[in-house]
KOLKE-38395 format. One record per atom (N, C-alpha, C): x, y, z; residue number from 1. Coordinates in nm, 2 decimals. Layout:
       xx       yy       zz   num
        X        Y        Z   NUM
...
//
This chain:
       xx       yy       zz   num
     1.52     1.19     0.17     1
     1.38     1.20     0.13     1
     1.34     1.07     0.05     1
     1.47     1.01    -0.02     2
     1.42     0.91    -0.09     2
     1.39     0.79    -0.01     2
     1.45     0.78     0.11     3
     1.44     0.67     0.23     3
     1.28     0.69     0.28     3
     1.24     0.78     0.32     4
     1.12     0.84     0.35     4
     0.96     0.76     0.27     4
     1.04     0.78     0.10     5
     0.90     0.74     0.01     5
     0.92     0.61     0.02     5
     1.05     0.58     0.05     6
     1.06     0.39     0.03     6
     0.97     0.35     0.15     6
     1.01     0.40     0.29     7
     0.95     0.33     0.39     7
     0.79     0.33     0.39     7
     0.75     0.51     0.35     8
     0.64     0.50     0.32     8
     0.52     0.37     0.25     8
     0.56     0.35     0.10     9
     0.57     0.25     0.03     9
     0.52     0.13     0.10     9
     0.66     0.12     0.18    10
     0.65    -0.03     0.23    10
     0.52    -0.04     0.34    10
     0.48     0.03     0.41    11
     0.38     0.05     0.48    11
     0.29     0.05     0.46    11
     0.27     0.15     0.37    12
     0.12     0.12     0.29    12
     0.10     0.01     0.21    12
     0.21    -0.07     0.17    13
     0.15    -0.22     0.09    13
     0.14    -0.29     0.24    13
     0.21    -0.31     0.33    14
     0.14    -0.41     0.47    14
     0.02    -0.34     0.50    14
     0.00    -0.22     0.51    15
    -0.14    -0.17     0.60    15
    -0.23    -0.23     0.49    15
    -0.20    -0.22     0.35    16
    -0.32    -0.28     0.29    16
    -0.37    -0.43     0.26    16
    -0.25    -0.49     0.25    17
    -0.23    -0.63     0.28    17
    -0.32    -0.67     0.40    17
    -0.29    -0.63     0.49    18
    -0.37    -0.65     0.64    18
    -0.47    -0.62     0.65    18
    -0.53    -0.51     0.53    19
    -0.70    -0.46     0.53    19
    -0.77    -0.57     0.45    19
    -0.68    -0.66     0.33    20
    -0.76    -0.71     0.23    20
    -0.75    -0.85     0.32    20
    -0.69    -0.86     0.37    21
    -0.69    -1.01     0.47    21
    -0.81    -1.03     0.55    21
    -0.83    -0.91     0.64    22
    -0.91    -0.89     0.74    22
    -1.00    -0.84     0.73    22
    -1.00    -0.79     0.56    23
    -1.18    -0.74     0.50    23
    -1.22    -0.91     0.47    23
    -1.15    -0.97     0.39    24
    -1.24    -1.11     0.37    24
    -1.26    -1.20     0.47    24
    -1.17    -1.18     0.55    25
    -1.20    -1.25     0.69    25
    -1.37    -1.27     0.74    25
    -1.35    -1.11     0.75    26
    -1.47    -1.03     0.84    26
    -1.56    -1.02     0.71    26
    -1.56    -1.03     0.61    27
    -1.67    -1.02     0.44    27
    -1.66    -0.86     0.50    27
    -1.60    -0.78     0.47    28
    -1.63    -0.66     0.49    28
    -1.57    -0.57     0.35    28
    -1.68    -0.58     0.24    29
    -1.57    -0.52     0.12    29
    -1.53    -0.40     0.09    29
    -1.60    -0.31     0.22    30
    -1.55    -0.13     0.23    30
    -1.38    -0.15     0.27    30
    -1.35    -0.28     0.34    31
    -1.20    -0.27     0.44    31
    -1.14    -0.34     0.29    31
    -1.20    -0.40     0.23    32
    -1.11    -0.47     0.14    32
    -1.10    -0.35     0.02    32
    -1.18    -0.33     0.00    33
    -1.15    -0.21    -0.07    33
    -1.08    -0.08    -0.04    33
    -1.06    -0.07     0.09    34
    -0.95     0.03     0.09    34
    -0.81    -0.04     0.10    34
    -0.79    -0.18     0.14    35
    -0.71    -0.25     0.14    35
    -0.63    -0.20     0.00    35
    -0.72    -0.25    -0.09    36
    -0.68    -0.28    -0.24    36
    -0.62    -0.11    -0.23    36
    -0.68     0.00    -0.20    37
    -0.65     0.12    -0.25    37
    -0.51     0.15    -0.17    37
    -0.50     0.12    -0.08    38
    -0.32     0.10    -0.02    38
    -0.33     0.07    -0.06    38
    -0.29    -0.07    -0.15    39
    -0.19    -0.13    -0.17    39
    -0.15    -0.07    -0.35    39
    -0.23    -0.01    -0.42    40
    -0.24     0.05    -0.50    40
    -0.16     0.22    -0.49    40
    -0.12     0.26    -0.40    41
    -0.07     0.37    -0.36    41
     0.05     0.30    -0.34    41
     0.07     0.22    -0.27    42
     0.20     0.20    -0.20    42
     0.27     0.14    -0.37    42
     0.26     0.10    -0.42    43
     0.26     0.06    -0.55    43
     0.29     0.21    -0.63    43
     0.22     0.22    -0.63    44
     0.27     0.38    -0.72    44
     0.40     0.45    -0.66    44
     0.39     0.46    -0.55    45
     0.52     0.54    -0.45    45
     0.60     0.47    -0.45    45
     0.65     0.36    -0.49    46
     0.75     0.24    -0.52    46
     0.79     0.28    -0.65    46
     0.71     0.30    -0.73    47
     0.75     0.28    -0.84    47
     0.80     0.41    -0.89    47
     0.76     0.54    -0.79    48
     0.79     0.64    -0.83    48
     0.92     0.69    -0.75    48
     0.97     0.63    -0.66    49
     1.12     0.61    -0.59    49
     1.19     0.53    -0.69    49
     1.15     0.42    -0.76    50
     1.27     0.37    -0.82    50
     1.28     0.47    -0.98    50
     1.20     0.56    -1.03    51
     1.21     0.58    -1.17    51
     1.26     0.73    -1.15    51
     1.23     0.75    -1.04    52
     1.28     0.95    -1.06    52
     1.45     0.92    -1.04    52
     1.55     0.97    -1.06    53
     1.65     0.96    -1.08    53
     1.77     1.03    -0.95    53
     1.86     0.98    -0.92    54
     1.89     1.05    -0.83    54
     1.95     1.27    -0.83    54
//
């Protein structure tokens, strides 16, 4: 399970990374702003795999 939230994690900071690239690319600040919101999630789920204990 704990593999699961890691990969998770890692995917959602690329998918958002790729949204905040390709929102300012395109000036599109709805994509950048969900960008930011991945990568804000994936951030949390990282941080909440490394602190819960095994």
């Amino acid at each position: 399970m704990r593999y699961l939230l890691a990969s998770a994690a890692v995917v959602l900071l690329v998918a958002g990374l790729a949204g905040v690239v390709l929102g300012e690319s395109d000036d599109s600040p709805g994509l950048q702003l969900l960008g930011g919101l991945l990568v804000i999630g994936g951030v949390a789920i990282g941080v909440r795999v490394l602190r819960v204990p095994r």
